[in-house]
LOVO-227494 format. One line per field, with one value per residue (C-alpha): chain; residue number from 1; x, y, z. Coordinates in nm, 2 decimals. Layout:
BEGIN
kette: (A_...)
nr: (NUM_...)
c1: (X_...)
c2: (Y_...)
c3: (Z_...)
This chain:
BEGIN
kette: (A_A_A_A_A_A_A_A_A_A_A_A_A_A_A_A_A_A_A_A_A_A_A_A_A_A_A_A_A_A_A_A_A_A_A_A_A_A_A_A_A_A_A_A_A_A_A_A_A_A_A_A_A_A_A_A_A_A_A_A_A_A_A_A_A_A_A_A_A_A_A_A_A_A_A_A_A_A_A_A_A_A_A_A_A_A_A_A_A_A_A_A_A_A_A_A_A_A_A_A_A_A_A_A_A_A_A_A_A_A_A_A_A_A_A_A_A_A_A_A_A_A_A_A_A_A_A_A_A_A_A_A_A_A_A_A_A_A_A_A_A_A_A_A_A_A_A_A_A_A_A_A_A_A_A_A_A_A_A_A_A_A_A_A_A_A_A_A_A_A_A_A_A_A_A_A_A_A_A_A_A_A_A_A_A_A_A_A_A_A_A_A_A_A_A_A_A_A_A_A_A_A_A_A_A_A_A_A_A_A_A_A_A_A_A_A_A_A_A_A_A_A_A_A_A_A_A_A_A_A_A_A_A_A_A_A_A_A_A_A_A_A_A_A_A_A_A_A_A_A_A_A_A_A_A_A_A_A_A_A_A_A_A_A_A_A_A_A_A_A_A_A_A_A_A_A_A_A_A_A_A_A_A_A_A_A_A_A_A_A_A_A_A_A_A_A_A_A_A_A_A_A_A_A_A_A_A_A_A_A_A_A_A_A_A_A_A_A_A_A_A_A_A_A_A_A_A_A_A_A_A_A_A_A_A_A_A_A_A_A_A_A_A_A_A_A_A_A_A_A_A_A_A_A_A_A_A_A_A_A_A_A_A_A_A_A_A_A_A_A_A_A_A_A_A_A_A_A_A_A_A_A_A_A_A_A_A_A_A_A)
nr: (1_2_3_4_5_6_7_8_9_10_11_12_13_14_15_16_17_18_19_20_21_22_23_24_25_26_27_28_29_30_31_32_33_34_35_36_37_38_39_40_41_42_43_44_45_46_47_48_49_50_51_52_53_54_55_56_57_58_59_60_61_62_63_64_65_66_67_68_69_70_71_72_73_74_75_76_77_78_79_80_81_82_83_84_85_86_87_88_89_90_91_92_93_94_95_96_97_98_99_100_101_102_103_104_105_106_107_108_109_110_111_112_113_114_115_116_117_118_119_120_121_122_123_124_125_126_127_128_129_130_131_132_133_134_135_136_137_138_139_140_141_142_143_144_145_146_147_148_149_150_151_152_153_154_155_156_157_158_159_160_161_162_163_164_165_166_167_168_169_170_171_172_173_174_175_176_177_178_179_180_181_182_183_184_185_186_187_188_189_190_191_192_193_194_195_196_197_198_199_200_201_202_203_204_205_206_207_208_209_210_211_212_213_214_215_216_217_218_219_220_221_222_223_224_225_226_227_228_229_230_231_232_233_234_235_236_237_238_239_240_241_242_243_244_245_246_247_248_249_250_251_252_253_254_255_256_257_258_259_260_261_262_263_264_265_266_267_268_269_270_271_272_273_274_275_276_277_278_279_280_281_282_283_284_285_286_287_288_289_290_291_292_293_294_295_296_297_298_299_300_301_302_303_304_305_306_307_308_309_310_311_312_313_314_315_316_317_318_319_320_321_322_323_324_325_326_327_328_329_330_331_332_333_334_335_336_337_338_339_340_341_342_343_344_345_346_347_348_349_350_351_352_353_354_355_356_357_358_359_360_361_362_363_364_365_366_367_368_369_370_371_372_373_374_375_376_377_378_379_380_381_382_383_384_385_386_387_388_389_390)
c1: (10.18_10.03_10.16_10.10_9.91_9.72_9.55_9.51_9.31_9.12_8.99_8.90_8.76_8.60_8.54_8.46_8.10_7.99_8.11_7.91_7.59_7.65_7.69_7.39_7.14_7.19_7.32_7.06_6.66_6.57_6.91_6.75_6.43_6.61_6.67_7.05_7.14_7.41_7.16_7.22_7.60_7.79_8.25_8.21_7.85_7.55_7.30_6.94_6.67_6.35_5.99_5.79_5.42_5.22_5.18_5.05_4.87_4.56_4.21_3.85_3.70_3.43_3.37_3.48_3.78_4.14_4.29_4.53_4.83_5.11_5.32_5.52_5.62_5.86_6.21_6.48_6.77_6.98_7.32_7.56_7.90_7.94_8.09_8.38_8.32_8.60_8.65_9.02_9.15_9.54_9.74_10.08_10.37_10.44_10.03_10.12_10.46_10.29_10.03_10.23_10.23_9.88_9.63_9.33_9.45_9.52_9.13_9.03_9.24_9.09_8.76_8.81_8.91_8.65_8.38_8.54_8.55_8.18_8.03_8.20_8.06_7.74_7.72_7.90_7.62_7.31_7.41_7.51_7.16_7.01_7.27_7.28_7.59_7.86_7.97_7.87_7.88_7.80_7.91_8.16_8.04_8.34_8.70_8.93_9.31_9.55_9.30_9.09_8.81_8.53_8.15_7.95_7.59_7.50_7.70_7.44_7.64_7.97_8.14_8.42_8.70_8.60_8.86_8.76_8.85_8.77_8.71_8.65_8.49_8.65_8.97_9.13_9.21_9.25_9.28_9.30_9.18_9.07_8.79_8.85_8.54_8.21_8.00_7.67_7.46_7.67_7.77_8.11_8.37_8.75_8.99_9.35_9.48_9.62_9.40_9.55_9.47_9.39_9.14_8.94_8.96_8.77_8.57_8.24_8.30_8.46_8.25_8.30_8.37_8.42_8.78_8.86_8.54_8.39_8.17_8.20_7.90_7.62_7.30_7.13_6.75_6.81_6.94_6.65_6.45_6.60_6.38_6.56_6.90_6.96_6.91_7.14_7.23_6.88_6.80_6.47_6.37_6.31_6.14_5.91_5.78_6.13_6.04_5.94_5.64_5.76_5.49_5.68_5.51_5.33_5.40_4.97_4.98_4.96_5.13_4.86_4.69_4.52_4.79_5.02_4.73_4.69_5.06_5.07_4.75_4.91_5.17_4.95_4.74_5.10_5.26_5.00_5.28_5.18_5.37_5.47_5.73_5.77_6.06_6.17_6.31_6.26_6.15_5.89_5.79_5.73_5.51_5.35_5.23_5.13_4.88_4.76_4.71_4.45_4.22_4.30_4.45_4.68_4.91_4.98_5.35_5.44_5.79_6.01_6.30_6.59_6.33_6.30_5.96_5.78_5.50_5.15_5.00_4.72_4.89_5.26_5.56_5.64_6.06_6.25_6.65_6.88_7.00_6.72_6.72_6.54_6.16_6.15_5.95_5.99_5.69_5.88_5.77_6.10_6.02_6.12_6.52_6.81_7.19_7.33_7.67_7.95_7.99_7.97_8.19_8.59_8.91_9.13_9.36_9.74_9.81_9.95_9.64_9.76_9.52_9.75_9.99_10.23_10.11_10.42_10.67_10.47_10.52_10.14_9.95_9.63_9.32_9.07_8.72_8.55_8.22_8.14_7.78_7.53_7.20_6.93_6.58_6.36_6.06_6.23_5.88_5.67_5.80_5.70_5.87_5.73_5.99_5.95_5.76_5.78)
c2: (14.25_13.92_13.60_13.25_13.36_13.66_13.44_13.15_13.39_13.54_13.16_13.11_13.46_13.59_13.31_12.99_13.14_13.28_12.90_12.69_12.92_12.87_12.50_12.45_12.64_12.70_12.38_12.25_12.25_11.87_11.90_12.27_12.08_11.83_11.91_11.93_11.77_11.67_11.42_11.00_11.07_10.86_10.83_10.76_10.61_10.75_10.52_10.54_10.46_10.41_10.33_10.10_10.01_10.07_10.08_9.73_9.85_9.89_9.67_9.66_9.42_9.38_9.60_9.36_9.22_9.26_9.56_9.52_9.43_9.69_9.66_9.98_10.03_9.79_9.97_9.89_10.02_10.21_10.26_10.45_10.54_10.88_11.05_11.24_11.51_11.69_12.01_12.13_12.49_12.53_12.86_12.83_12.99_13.23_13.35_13.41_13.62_13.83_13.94_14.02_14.36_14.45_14.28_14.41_14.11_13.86_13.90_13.88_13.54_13.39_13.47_13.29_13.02_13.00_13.05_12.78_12.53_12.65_12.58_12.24_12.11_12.20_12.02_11.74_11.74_11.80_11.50_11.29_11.29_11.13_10.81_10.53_10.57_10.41_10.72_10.58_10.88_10.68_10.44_10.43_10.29_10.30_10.51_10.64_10.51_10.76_11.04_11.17_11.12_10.90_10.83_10.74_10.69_11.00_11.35_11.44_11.38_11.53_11.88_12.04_12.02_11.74_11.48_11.12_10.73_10.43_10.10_9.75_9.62_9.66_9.74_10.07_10.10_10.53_10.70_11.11_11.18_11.57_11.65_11.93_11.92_11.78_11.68_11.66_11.60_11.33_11.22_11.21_11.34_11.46_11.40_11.47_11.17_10.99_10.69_10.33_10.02_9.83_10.11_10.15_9.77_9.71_10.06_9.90_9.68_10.06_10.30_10.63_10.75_11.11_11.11_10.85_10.83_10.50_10.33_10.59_10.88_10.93_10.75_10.88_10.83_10.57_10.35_10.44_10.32_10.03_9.72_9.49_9.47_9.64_10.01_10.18_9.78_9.66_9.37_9.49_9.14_9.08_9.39_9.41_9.79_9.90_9.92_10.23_10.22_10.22_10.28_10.16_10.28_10.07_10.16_10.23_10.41_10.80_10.98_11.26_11.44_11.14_10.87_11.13_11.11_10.75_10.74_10.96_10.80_10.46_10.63_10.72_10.42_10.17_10.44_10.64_10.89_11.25_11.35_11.70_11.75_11.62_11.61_11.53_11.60_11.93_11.68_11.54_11.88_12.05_11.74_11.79_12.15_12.08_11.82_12.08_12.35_12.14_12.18_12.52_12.86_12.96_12.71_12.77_12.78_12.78_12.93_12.70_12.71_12.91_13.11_12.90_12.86_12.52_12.43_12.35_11.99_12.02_12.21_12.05_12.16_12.00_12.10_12.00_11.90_11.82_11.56_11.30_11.03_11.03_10.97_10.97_11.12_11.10_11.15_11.19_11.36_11.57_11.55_11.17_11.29_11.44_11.56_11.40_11.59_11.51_11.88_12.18_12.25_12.33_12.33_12.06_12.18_12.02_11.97_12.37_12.49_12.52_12.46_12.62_12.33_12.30_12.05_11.76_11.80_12.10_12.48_12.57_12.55_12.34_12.41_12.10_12.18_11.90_11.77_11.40_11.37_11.14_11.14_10.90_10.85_10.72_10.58_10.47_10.22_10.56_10.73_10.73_10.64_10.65_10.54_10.54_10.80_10.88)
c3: (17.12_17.04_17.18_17.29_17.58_17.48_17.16_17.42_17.69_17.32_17.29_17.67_17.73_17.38_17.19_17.40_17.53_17.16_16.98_17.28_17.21_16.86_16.90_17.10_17.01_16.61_16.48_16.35_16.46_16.57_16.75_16.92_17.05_17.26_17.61_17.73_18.09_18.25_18.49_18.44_18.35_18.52_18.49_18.10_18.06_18.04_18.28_18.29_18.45_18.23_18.33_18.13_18.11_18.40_18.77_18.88_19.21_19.10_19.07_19.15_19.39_19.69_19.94_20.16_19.98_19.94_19.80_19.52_19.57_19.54_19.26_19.12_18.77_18.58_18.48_18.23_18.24_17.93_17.93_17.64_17.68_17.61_17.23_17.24_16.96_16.85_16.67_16.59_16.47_16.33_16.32_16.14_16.34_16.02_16.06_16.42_16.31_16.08_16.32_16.65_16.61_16.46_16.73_16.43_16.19_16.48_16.56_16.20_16.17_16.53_16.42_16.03_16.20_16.49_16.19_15.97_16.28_16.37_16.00_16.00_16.35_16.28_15.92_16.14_16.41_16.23_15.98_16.31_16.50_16.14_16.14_16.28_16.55_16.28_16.12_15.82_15.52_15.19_15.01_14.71_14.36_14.18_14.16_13.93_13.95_13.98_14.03_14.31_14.18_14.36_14.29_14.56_14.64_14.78_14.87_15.08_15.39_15.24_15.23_15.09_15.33_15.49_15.60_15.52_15.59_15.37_15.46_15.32_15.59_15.92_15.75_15.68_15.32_15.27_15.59_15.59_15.25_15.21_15.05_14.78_14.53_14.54_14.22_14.35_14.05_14.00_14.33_14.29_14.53_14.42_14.70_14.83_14.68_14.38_14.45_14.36_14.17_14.47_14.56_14.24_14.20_14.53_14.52_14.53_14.86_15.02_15.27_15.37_15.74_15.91_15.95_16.32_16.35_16.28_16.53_16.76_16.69_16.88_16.88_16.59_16.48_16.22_16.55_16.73_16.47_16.36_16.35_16.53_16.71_17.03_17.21_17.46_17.55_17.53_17.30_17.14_17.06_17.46_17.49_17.15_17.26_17.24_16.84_16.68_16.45_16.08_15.80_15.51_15.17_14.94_14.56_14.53_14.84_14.82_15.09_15.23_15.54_15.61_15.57_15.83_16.10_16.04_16.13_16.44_16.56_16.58_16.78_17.04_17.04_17.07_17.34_17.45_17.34_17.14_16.85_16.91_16.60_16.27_16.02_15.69_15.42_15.18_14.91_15.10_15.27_14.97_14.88_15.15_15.10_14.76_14.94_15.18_14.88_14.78_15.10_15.13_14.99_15.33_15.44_15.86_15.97_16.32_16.47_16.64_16.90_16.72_16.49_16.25_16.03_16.00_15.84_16.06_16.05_16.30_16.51_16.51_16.36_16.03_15.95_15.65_15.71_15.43_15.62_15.66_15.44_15.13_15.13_15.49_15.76_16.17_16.39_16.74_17.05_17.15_17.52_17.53_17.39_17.56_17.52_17.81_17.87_18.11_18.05_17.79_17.53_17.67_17.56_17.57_17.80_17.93_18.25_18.28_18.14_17.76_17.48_17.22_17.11_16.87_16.59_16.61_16.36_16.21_16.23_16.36_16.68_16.71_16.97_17.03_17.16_17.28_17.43_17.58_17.51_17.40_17.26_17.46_17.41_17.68_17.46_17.15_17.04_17.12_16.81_16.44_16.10_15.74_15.49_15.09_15.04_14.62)
């Protein structure tokens, strides 16, 4: 007989191990090339230590003379509290019912859900690791009163069944609304909710936010790169090789072989730093193979953690993600990122061990899985941008 207990034990036993694999190693493929550690995590913070420049002990003199003085390497430090990502299944109680005697369709409903939670925190994470930390999703151009209906600037970070918030600034104006249908030639959204005047009076001034989630996702790349501001508590305009390198585009420019190496050289000649992966988005990479088609008939491709295929630019990977932002390109060296997790992905569990809980006021039991993580990189000024590429 299925009960309580038997489908919690079926979410501890059979399914937690499969979903954290899942999670960490398939999400999405930048996400796969970053190590995962639980090192530098400290209570809620993640705190670390980070050599810059170089070792000051070193000189040349007489033979009679004094040695150099010793003087070790200069260190900031970074510190980052720690995400909390969430990922939440529901079973009604009349599912549960229908199911207690036939342990076959109890399986088959576990795993729907577990598969449905799984495709949703990987779109979740592999758009996350792109932004900029604020949750941001898009934002709205105008609305329809009385409808669902909302055109933004871009669905590219959107999905059916997503739950959404929209702000006008700092302030909450539509909290909760469902995603139902998505309109991507158009870039509209249809939503949950018979949308107000207020709302499509002020659409243009709203934003779009992961449902809760505002200001509090990880450190993405676009925050890594950012030109000025701070880093993981840093201000970058006291440390000027805190800045990544950004190529920005010029209208007469053509983006080719040679402008890439110009990029990655710079890299190395700022940082010393090698750029070991490269990624963009599908636009530009099939741009990018039309350019190499040119010099030659057999275009390499190298295989990459999680088998996936890249394309070869002298010998580093060149991947394509949906979720980068148009026209853009990132020349990083994946050694200098890392997950920092206070642990891996559990159940929230109460204080008696429960993670199946009746949803308040609600006939249907929730699970939460959770991770507190954070995403850190250790040379943010020895990676490499290119932005408006046509």
């Amino acid at each position: 007989m299925v009960t309580i207990t038997t489908a919690q034990n079926a979410l501890k036993d059979l399914y937690l191990d499969v979903v954290s694999e899942q999670l960490n190693t398939k999400t999405n493929v930048l996400l796969n090339q970053f190590k995962k550690t639980t090192n530098d995590v400290y209570g809620r913070e993640v705190q670390r230590l980070v050599p810059y420049g170089v070792n000051g002990g070193v000189g040349a003199g007489d033979e009679g003379g004094l040695l150099p003085s010793s003087e070790g390497n200069p260190y900031l430090t970074f510190s980052s509290s720690l995400k909390n990502l969430y990922g939440t299944i529901e079973i009604s109680d009349k599912a549960m019912k229908s199911s207690v005697d036939d342990a076959g369709a109890f399986v088959n409903l576990l795993t729907a859900e577990m598969e449905g939670l799984l495709t949703a925190s990987k779109f979740n994470l592999g758009r996350m690791i792109y932004g900029d930390g604020s949750g941001l999703l898009a934002n709205v151009v105008s609305a329809v009163k009385g409808s669902g209906k909302i055109v933004v600037s871009s669905t590219k970070n959107l999905i059916e069944g997503l739950v959404v918030d929209f702000y006008n600034g700092s302030n909450l104006v539509l909290g909760g609304a469902r995603i139902v249908l998505i309109d991507h030639p158009n870039n509209a959204i249809y939503t949950d909710q018979a949308l107000t005047t207020t709302f499509a009076t002020t659409a243009s001034n709203l934003t779009v936010y992961v449902q809760n989630s505002k200001g509090e996702e990880l450190t993405g790349l676009e925050n890594i790169f950012a030109q000025s501001g701070s880093i993981y508590g840093v201000d970058k305009s006291n440390y000027p090789f805190l800045i990544s390198y950004l190529k920005t585009m010029g209208q007469n420019e053509t983006f080719d072989e040679s402008l890439l190496q110009a990029v990655l050289d710079e890299v190395e000649m700022r940082s010393g730093n090698k750029i070991n992966f490269i990624v963009t988005t599908n636009a530009v990479k099939r741009k990018f193979a039309s350019v190499l088609r040119t010099y030659t008939k057999n275009i390499e491709s190298l295989e990459i953690t999680g088998g996936y295929k890249a394309l070869s630019f002298n010998g580093i990977p060149l991947y394509g993600d949906k979720f980068v932002p148009n026209g853009t390109l990132y020349a990083l060296n994946t050694n200098d990122f890392a997950i920092h997790e206070l642990c891996d992905w559990e159940w929230l569990a109460n204080e008696d061990g429960s993670i199946l809980k009746q949803k308040q006021g609600y006939a249907s039991f929730v699970a939460t899985l959770v991770k507190y993580a954070e995403l850190m990189c250790s040379k943010p000024g020895a990676q490499g941008k290119i932005s408006g590429i046509n």
